[in-house]
Structures are given as C-alpha cells and as structure tokens.
Backbone as a ProteinNet text record, in pm:
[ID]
protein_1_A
[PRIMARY]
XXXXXXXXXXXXXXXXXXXXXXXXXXXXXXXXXXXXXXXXXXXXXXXXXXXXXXXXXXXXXXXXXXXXXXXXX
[TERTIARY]
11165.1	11046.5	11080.8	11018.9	11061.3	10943.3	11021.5	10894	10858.1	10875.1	10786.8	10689.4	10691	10617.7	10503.9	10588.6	10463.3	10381.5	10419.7	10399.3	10217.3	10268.9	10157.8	10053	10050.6	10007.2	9912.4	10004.5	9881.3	9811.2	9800	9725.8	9639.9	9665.9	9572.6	9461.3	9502.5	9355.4	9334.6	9376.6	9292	9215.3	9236.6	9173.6	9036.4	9068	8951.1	8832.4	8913.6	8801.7	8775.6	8802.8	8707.4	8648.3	8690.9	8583.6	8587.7	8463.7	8463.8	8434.5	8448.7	8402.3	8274.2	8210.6	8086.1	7990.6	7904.5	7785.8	7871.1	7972.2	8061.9	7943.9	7920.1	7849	7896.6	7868.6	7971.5	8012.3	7954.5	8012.3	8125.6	8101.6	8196.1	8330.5	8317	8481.7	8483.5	8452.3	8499.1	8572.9	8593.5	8627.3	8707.7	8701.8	8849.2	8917.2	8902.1	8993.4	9097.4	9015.3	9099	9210	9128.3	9194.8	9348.9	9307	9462.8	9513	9466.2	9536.5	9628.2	9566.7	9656.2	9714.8	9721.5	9784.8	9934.6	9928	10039.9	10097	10072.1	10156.1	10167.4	10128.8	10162	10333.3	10318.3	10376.3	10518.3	10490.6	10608.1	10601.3	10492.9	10513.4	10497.9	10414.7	10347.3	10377.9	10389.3	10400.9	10256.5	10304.4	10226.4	10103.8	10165.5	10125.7	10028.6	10066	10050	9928	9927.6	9804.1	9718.5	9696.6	9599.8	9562.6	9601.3	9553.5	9462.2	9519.9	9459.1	9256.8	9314.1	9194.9	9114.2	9184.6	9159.5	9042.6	9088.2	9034.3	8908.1	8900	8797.5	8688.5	8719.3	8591.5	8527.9	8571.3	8509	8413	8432	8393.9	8288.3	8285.8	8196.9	8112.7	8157.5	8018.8	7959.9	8024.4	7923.8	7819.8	7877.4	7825.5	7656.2	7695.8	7567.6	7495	7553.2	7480.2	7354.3	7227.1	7074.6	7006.8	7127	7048.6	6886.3	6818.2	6659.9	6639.7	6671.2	6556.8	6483.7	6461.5	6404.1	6430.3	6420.9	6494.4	6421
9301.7	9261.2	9239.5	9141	9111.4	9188.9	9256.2	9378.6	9301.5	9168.9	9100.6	9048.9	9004.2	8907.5	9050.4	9177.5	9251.4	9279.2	9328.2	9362.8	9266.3	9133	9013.4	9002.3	9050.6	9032.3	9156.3	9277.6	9417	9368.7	9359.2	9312.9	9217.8	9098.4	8998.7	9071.2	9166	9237.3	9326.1	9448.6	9486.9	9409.3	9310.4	9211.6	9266.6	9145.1	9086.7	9238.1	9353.2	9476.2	9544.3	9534	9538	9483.9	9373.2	9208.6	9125.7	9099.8	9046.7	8882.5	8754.5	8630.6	8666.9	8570.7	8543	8504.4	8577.7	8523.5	8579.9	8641.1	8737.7	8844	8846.4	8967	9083.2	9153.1	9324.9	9269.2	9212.7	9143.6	9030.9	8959.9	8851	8909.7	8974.2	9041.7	9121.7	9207.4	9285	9184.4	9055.3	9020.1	8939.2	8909.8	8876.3	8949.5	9077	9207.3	9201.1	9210.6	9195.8	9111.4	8990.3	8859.9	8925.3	8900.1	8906.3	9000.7	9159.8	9223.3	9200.2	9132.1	9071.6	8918.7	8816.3	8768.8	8824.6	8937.8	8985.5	9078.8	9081.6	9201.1	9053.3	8958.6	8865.4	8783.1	8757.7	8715	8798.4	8903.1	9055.6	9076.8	9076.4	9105.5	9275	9356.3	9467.1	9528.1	9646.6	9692.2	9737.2	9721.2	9795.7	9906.6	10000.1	10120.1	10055.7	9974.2	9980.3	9866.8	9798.3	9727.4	9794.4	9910.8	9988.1	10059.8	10101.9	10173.8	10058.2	9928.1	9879.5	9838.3	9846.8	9821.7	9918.1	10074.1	10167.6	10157.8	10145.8	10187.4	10045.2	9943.5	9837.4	9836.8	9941.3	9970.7	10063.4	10186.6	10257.8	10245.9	10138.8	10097.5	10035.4	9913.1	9810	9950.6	10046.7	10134.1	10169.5	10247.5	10301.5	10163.5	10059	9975.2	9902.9	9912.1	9923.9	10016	10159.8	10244.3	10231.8	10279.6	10273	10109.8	10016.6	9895.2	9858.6	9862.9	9843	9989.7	10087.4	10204.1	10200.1	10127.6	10131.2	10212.7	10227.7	10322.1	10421.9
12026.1	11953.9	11806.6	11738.7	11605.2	11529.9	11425.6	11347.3	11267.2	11199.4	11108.6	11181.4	11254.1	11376.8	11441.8	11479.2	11526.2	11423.6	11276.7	11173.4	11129.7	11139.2	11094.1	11245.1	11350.9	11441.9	11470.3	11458.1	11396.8	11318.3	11168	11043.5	11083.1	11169.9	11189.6	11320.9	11382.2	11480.4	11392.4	11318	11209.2	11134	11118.3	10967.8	11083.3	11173.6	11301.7	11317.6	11348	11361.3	11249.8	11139.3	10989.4	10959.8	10958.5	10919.6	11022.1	11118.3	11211.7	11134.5	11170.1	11126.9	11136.5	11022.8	11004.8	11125.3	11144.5	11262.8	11386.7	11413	11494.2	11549.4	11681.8	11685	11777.2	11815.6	11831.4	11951.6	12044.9	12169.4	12198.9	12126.5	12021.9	12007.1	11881.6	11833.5	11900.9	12018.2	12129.4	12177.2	12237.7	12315.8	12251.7	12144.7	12056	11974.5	11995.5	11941.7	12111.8	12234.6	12379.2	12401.6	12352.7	12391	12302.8	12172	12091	12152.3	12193.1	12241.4	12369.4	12455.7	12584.5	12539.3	12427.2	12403.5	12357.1	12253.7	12196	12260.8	12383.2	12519.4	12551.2	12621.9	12682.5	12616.9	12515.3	12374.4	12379.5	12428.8	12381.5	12242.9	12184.7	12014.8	12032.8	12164	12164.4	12284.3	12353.6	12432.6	12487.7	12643.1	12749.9	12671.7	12638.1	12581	12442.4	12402.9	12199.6	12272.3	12355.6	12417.4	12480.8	12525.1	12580	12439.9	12379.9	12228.6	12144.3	12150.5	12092	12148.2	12278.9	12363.8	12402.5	12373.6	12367.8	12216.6	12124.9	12016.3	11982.7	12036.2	12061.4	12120.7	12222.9	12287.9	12282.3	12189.1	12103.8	12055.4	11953.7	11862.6	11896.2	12027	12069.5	12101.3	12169.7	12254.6	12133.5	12033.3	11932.2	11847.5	11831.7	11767.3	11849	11972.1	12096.6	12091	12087.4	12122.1	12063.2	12110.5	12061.1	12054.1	12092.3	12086.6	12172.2	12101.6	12174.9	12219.4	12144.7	12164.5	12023.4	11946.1	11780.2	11700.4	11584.3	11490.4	11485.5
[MASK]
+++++++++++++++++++++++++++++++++++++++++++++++++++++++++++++++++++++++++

C-alpha cells in the first residue's frame, strides 16, 4: 500500500464525515462515507480491517444523528 496515497484517501473520508457537502443529508453521507470506504479496500489503499472501522465508526454516527427523528423535541 502506498502511505501517501492511503494518507490523502483517510483525510478525504474524514473531510466527508466532518463536513458533509452542502444539502448532504445524514442518509446521503452515510452512504458516501461506505461507498469510499469499499472503494479504498477495493483500490488496496486500506485493509479488510481499517474498512470495517471505518464503517464501523459511520454508522455510529448515522444512528446517533437519526436517533429521535420524528419524536419532536
């Protein structure tokens, strides 16, 4: 695996799950936090393992970001 190449490929799905694009909604960048994640195992930039963490830690996030949707504040 090339560590500059994994290096810019981490940073670019962090960017993505801090700052989702504009009009991005929690369902949205769930599923393009995935995608990159099984692109860059696909790719070999990432391992087996470092792709379940990442997908691991995405859907975390998507559940808490759901959670309470349509019970009102």
């Amino acid at each position: 695996m090339n560590d500059h190449r994994k290096s810019l490929a981490l940073k670019a799905w962090e960017r993505l799950f801090n700052q989702p694009e504009i009009r991005m909604d929690a369902e949205e960048q769930y599923e393009a936090l995935l995608r990159l994640a099984d692109d860059f195992e696909e790719d070999g930039i990432i391992s087996p393992e470092e792709r379940r963490a990442l997908i691991e830690k995405a859907t975390v996030f998507y559940a808490q970001s759901v959670a309470g949707v349509g019970e009102g504040t």
